[in-house]
Each structure stands twice: as C-alpha cells, then as structure tokens.
N, C-alpha and C positions, 0 to 999 in steps of 0.2 A: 193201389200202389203195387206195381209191378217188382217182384222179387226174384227176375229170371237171374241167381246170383250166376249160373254158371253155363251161362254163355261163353263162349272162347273168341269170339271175336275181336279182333285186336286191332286198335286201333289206324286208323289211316296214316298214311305217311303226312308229315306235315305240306300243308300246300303255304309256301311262302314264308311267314316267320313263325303261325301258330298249325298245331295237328287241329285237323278237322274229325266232324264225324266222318265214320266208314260208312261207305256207299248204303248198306244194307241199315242202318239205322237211320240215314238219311231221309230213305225213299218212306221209312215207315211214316216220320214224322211229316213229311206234305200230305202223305195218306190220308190221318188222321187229324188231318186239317191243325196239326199245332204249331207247324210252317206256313203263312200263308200266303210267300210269295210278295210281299209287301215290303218296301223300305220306311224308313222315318219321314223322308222326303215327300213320298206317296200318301203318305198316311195323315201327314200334314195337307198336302192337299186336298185329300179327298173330303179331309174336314171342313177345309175353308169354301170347298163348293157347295159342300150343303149347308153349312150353318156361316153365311161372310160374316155375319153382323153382329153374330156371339160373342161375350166375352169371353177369351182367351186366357190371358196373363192380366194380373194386377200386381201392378209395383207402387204403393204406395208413399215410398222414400220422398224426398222434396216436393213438390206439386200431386204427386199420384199420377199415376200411368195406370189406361185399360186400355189395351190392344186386343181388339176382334181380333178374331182366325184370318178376315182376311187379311188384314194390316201385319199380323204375327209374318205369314204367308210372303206376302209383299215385300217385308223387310229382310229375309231370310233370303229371297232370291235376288234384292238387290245387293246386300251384302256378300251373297256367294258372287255375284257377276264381277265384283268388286275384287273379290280375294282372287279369281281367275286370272284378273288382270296385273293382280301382284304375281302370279306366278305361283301359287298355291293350287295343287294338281290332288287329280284322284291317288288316294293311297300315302300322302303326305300324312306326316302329321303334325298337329299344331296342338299345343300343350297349352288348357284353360285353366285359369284359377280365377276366378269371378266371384264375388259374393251374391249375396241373395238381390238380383235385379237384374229386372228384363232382356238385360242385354243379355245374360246367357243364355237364352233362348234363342235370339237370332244370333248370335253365333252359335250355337250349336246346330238347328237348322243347315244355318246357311254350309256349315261344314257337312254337313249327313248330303247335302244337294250334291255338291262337289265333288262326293268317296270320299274328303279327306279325314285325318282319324282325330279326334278331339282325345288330348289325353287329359284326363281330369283331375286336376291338382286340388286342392284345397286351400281355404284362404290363411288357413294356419300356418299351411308347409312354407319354409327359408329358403334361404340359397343353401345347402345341403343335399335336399331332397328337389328344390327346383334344377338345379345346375346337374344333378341327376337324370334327371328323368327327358331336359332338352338332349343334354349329350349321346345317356343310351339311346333314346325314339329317334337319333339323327331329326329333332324336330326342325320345323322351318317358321315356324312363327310363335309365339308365345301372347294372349292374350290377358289383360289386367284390370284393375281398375288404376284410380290415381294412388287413389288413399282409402282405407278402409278402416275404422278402429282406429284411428292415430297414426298407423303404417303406412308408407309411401312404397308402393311395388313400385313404381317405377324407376325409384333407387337402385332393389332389388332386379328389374327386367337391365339394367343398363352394366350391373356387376354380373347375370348370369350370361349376358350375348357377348363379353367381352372373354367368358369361358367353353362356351359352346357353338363350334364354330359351323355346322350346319342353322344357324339361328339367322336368318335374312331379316324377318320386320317382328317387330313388338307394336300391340295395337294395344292401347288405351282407352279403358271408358272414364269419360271425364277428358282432363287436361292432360294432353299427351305430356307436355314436358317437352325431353327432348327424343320423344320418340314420334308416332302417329296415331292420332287419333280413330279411336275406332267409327264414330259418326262420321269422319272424313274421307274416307276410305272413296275412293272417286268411282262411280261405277259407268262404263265405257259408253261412249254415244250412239251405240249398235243396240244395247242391250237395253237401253231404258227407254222406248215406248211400249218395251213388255212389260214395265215395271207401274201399271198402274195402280191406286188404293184404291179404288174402289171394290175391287172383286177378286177373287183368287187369278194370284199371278200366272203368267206362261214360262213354260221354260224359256229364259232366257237365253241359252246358249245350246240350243238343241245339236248342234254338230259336235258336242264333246260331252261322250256319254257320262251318266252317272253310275251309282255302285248299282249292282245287284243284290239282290235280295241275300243271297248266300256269303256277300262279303263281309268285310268287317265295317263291323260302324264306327267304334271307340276302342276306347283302350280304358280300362278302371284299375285303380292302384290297389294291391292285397294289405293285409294287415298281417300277412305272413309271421312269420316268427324267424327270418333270417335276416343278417344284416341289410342284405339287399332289396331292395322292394322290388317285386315281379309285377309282370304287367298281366291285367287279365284282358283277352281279347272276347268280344263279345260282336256278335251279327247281329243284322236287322232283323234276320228271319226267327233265332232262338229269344231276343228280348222283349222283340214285339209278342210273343207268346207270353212270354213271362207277365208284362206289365200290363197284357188284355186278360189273360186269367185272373189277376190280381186283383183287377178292378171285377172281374164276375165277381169270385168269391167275397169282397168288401163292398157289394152290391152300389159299385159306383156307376153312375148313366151320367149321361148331359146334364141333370139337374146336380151332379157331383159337383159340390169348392170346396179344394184342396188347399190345404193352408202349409208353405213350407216354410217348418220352422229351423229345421237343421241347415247344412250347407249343401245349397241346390244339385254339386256336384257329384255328393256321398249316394251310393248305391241305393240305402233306404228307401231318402224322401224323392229318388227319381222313378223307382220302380215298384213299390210295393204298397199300393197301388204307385203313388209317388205323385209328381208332377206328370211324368210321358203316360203310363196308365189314367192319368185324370184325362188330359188333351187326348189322349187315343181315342174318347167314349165322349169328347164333346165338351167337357165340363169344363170347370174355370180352375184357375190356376192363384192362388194369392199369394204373393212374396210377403214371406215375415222377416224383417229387418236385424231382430233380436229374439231369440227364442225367452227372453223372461216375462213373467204373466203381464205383465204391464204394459208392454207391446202388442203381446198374443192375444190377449181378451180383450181389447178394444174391438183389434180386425176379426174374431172371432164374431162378434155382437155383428157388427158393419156389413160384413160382408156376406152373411150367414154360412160360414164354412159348418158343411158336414163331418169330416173327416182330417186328419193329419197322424205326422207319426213322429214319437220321440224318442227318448232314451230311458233306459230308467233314472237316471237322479233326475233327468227334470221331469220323469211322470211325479216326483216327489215335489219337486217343487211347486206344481200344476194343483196337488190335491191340494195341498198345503193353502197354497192362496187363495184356490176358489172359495173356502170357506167363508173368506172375508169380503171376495170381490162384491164390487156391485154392475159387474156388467153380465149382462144376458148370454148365457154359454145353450142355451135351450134348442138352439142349431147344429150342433155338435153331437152326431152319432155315435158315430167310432174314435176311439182314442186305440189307435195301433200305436205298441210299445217292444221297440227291438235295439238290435245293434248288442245287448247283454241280457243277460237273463237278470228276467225282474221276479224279485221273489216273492212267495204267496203271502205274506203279509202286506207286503206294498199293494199288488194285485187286488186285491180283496177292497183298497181304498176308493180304488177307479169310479167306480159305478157309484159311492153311497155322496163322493166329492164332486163329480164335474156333472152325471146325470145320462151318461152315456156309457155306450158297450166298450167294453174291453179288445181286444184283437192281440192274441202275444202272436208276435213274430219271430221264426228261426231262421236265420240265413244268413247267406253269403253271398260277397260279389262273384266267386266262381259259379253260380248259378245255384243250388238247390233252396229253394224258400218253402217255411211251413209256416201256417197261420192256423190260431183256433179261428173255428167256425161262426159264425153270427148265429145258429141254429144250436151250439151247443150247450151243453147245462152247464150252469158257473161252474160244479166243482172242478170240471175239465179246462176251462178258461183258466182259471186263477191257479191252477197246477202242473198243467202241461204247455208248451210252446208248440203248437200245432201239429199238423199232419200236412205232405208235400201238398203242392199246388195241382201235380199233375198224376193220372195214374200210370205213365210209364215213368215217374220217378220212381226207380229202384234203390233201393238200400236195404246193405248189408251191416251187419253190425259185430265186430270180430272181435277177437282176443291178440295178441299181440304179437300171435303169431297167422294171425289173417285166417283162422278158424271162426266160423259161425259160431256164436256162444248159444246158449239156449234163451227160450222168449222170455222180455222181461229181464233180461241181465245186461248188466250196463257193460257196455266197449266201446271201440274206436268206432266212430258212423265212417263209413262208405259207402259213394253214390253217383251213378249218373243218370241221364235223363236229356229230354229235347232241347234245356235252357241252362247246361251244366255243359263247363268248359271240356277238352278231353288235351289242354296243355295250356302251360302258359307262354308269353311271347317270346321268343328271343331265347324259350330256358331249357334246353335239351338235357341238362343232367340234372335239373331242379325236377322235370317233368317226369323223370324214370325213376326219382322219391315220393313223387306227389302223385303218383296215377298207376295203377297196377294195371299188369300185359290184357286185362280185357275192360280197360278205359276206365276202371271204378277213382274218383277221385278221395282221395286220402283226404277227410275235411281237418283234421287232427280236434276233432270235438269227440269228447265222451257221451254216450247215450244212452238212455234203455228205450221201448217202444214198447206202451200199451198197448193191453187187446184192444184198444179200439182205432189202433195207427195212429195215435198220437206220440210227438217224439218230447221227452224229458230231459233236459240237458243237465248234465252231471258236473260240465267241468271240462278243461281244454289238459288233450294230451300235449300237445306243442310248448314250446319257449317262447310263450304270447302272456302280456297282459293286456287285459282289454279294460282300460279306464274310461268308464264311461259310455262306451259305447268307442272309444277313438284306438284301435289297436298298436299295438308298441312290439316291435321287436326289441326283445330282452340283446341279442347281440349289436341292432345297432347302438345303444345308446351306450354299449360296453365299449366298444369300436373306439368311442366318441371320449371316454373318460379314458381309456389307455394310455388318450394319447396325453394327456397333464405329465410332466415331468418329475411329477412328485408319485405318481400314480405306479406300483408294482403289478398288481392286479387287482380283478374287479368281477363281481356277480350282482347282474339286477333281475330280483325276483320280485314277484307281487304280493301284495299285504291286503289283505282283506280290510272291506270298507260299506259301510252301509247306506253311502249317499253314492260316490263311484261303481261301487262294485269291487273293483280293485284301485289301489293306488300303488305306485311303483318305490321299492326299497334299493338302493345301491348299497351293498357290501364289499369297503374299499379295503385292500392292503396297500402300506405306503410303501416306498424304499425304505431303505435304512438310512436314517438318519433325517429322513424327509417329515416335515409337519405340513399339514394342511390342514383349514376347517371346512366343515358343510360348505355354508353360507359361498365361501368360494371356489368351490366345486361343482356347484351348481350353477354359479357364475363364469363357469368356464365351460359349460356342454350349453349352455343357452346363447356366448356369443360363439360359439363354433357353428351356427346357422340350425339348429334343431326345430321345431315346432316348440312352443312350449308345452305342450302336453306330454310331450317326449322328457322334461328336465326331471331328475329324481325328487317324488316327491320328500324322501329321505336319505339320507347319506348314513350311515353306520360303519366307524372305520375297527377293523379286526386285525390279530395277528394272522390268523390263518383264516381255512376255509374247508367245512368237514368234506370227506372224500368220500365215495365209494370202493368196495372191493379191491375194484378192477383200479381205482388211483383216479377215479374223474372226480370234478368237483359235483357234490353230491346237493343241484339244486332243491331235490325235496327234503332233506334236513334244513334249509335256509328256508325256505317256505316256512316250514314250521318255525323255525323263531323267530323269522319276520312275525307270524301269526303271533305268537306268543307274545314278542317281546314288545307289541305295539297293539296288541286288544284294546285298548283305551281308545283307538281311532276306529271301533268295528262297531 
C-alpha cells in the first residue's frame, strides 16, 4: 500500500464532464500493467472466442435462461446495431434500471459496444430520483422492465419522458406497453449477417468507432450525504482493474459461479469480484431473483455457486436459515459481506452456519475496495474490513484538520489509486469538497489501520445513513418532508439497529397551530416519488432542536437520543 501522502501533483484539468488522472499517474498505471488497455466490449469478446460454448449468465425467472459467452456476445452486438439505428451514439447516455435478468447484460454490453454510458439506476429508485438522473445525464433513452414486485415502470418511463425532455425512446423488457420493446428493437439489414449464434460475433458496424480504453464506460449513483445524488464516472481501463484484481484475490477463474443476490446494478455484486469480475475470468454468472434463503439455496445447491456477496442484515438472515435448511450449501466458498460494516459477533457466525470463508469487504463506488484475505487468520477476518486491493492504493488518514494522525488512531480515510475517481461528473464545486489539490478523495469514513494494513471502520463522518447496506442522504429526504405544509423544520439522523445497521429517525417541528401524525408523514415522503428505503423509519415530533455554539442544529446531540430514546430497536 502505497503511502506517497505528499505528492503535490494536482489533479488534471477535467477532459469533458469528469477530471481525469494527471498524465504522470496515468502513464504509471499502463506501466504497471493495472491499465490494460482493454474495454468491456473487448473483453467480452475475447471471452466468447475462447470459451463460445460456456456458460455465461443464468436467469433462472420463468423457463430459465443459460446464455454462452457466445450467445451473451451475439446478443449484445445485435442489440447495439439496433440501438445505433435508433440513434443512440458514442458518449450518449441511457439510464438502466433493470432487475435481476439477463437482459441487463446485453444491454449493458450492447451499450459499452457503442461508448454509450449506462447510468445505473435501481429498481427501488421512483420518479424523484429517476426524472433526476434522465434530466441531469441529458439522457436519450431510459431502459425497464414491465413490472417488477407488483410495480409497473413503465407507468413510471411514461410520467418520467413527459418530464425529461432529452428522453427519445423507452425500451422495455417484457410488454412494452405503450412504449418499445426491448427484444424488438429491429437491428438493420446491413448488420445482421454479422450477427450469427453460433460463434463470437463481428463488429457489426465497423465504420463507427467504439470507446477507448481510457473512456468512460458508465455512470454509478453515490450514496453521498447531499441532497443531490452525484454521479460517479468510472473507465473501462480503471474498472476493468478493479473487478480483475477482485477476482484474483477471491481466487475466482472460469470454474467461478457467481450468484447475484443483490441488485445487479449496485456497485457490489457487479464488481467485487461481482458479476463483470466473474465474466472477466470466464466463470458463470447466476441471476438470484430474490435475495431470501428460499430462493438463494435452491440456486445455491443447482447451480453449484462458489461465491456471492451481501449485506449484513441478510448475512443474518443467511446464518439464521441455514441452520434449518435442507439444501446443500457445500459449493459455497466465500460468502463476501459489505456495503455496511458487519459486526464481530455476526462475523464470527459465518463460517460455524453456511461452511464457508468469510471476505469483509470495504468500499466504494468512487473506487477504493478493501477485502480480508482468503490467507488470513479468522481474528483478522472477523475484526477488520480488509486491506486495499492495489499497492498503489494510497491512504491517508487525518484529523480534521487534514493532519496525518499517529498509527493506529482513528480519522477521516483519504485515498486515491489506479481505480479511485479524481471527480465526480457534472460536480465542479462538489469536487473542490470531495477531493483535496493533490487528488486524495475525501471518503467521509472514519478509520484506523492496523499494523498489518488492515482498515477498521469506525463510523461515517458525513450526513449519511446507511441502512442496510442502501445509502440515504440525511438532506434529501429532509428536502422531501419540508415540503408538507404542516412541516416547520426537520432533522433526519440515524438510530442504531442490529438487523440494518442503522435505521433512519425524522425529528419533526410543526408550525403553529399545525397537527400532524407519523403514520401520515410518512405517507407523504413515500407518495412524493422516494424509494422506500428512503421513508422514515420513525417520525419523532419536537418543539425544538438542540443547537451548537455557533447556532447550528447540533445533529450529534439527536444521534444520541435517537440512540437512547429507541435502544429497544438496537
């Protein structure tokens, strides 16, 4: 782990909407072979030419689907020749919210073929945060299913295109509606004698280049702590590192199945190793429909999945069942568990319940990932949240005045490295908060680091809770209860919880003379378009609200009697 904290080198000028690396960090990283000049595109192919006949993806939903590499391949470039023909161009972008099945794959592919940028929504996020993210990204298309859980998106795609007016086509998996079908998508009578199954496809459209290695691939949504959600922009050249080291250190090869249980889009289960880390190395891919064990250890048994990765409340729920199950989990090596810190009693349950290795994971979709080691002795497993992926991930760990503390004392982590952002998109005065003048990014996580480079997560500096593993900005969902007419002001802080991690408290003042209860206040941030993981999971109404010194509302007094005054839920 590289600790060169005092390098002065300062960041590149942004090329286009996000800052890149500076030349001189650049060149190191092809050097050192952790760039290696490859796209998604490429990489998907290279696979389908050596292994056509492999399993790929398994979507097990209605009939089950297994798509080889070359079929994956195949359909990726029939679907890009297709989306060309709608007029979806290199460097567009098109905003996916997909659930767990196959088709986000070839659409995504088929978007990496093209340059265009997949911005990865979730199948939780509403028209708040979708009508968002089409209007900032100036997107041009917006991908769905029909229905998912009871929900009809394409309800949702038809009130967000009538808001977002760079939005041209809405594709559908399933029954378009009254939109287009994404299996319908017509692809052009030029391009389809390249488009056979049997074997790794040709470029279809070889006179209209694709991205470069150094471009961007996507776009990933932060869990920031401002109202705004920023966008992370991330390359073929820095991810493709990330989710191939990934898979080194969780000793995944082609005989790797990957089982994703969370939502295929979230940063996790795509990169650490993930789904792209399993397909990088050959292996199979299995779509989990529902992360509860009832779903998950059937396809566990069936398919012989090695590996996957969750959260902690459902590494809880995971131990808890196996006890009773009766299906064969005995394929199952690693259980990676991130997205929150799981704590050393949960930890400790891993190995004695499912029969396999533990992995804690620390990271972020801005890039830095730590993982315990598959070599290392449980106490370190079950206590620390790993060490980075790379050795020129650098980290600093400061005081809060950006002073180095001494080793062993816990501060704010600071860090960058070959697969760590140096801005976000679009955020030029988000970026001069979140990133100090020689690129360190501000993670806003508390830390210490053991002598043996393992990082210990203390707890987040930032106006973040993170339920579950599913981040919340504390200002948007304040944003969102402001606006009630009964509402004078409002603080939502996190309540400690021993199945979530946290769970979210709202602390309302009314107007004068204003009544309202919980029940319908919560009923009013849920039909405001929110996710519901976003709705409070408590309402608490005050007269006031303790302050600070200086006259700010003083959220670490409300922590504390959130903490207090709801111990019963911990």
């Amino acid at each position: 782990m590289s600790v060169d904290a005092r390098d002065t080198a300062r960041p590149a000028p942004a090329e286009g909407d996000a800052p890149t690396w500076p030349a001189a960090f650049a060149e190191r990283y092809r050097a050192t072979g952790y760039w290696s000049g490859e796209t998604f595109g490429e990489m998907l192919r290279t696979r389908a030419a050596l292994h056509p006949d492999r399993i790929a993806v398994v979507d097990p939903a209605g009939t089950g689907r297994r798509w080889t590499y070359a079929e994956l391949d195949a359909r990726a470039d029939r679907l890009a020749a297709g989306l060309r023909a709608d007029g979806v161009r290199r460097g567009d972008r098109v905003v996916v919210q997909l659930p767990n099945v196959a088709e986000f794959f070839e659409t995504v592919f088929a978007l990496f073929r093209i340059g265009a940028l997949p911005v990865f929504a979730l199948p939780a996020h509403r028209d708040t945060e979708i009508s968002y993210f089409c209007t900032f990204t100036e997107a041009v298309a917006y991908v769905v299913a029909d229905v998912h859980e009871g929900y009809d998106y394409r309800e949702l795609a038809t009130r967000v295109r009538a808001q977002a007016p760079t939005l041209r086509h809405v594709y559908v998996v399933g029954d378009p509606g009254e939109h287009t079908a994404l299996a319908g998508v017509p692809v052009p009578m030029d391009t389809a004698p390249h488009m056979s199954g049997n074997g790794p496809a040709q470029d279809p459209a070889p006179a209209e280049a694709g991205p470069a290695p150094h471009d961007l691939a996507f776009l990933q949504l932060s869990g920031g702590s401002t109202g705004v959600p920023k966008l992370i922009p991330r390359t073929h050249d820095d991810y493709l590192y990330s989710v191939r080291a990934s898979a080194e250190i969780c000793a995944v090869d082609e005989h790797g199945v990957y089982l994703v249980v969370l939502p295929a889009a979230h940063n996790f289960p795509l990169s650490s190793p993930g789904s792209l880390g399993t397909l990088a190395v050959g292996g199979r891919v299995v779509l989990c429909p529902s992360p509860d064990p009832d779903t998950a250890f059937p396809l566990i048994e069936r398919e012989g999945v090695t590996l996957t990765g969750v959260v902690p409340p459902l590494a809880l729920v995971w131990t808890e069942a196996a006890r009773a199950t009766t299906y064969d989990l005995g394929s199952l090596k690693s259980l990676l568990v991130g997205g929150a810190k799981l704590s050393e009693t949960a930890a400790r349950r891993v190995r004695p319940a499912l029969g396999c290795t533990l992995q804690q994971v620390f990271g972020m979709a801005e890039g830095l990932v730590n993982y315990t080691r598959l070599d290392d002795d449980e106490e370190t497993v079950v206590t620390t949240q790993g060490r980075p992926i790379s050795p020129d991930d650098e980290i600093r760990i400061v005081d809060d005045e950006d002073r180095d503390v001494e080793p062993g004392t816990t501060g704010h982590l600071l860090t960058r490295g070959p697969y760590t952002i140096r801005g976000y998109w679009r955020a030029p005065e988000h970026n001069r908060r979140s990133f100090t003048e020689d690129g360190f990014y501000r993670t806003g996580d508390l830390v210490r680091v053991t002598g043996t480079g393992h990082l210990v997560v203390e707890g987040r500096a930032k106006d973040q809770i993170n339920r579950g593993g599913e981040k919340i900005a504390a200002e948007e969902v304040e944003n969102v209860i402001l606006g009630h007419p009964a509402v004078h002001d409002v603080s939502v802080v996190p309540v400690p919880d021993d199945f979530l991690g946290e769970r979210t408290c709202a602390y309302v003042i009314l107007r004068a003379g204003a009544a309202l209860r919980a029940p319908a206040l919560r009923r009013f941030v849920r039909e405001r378009g929110l996710a519901a993981f976003k709705v409070p999971d408590l309402v608490e109404f005050v007269d006031a609200f303790p302050h600070t010194g200086v006259g700010k509302v003083s959220k670490k007094d409300l922590r504390v009697t959130a903490a207090t005054s709801h111990h019963e839920t911990t």
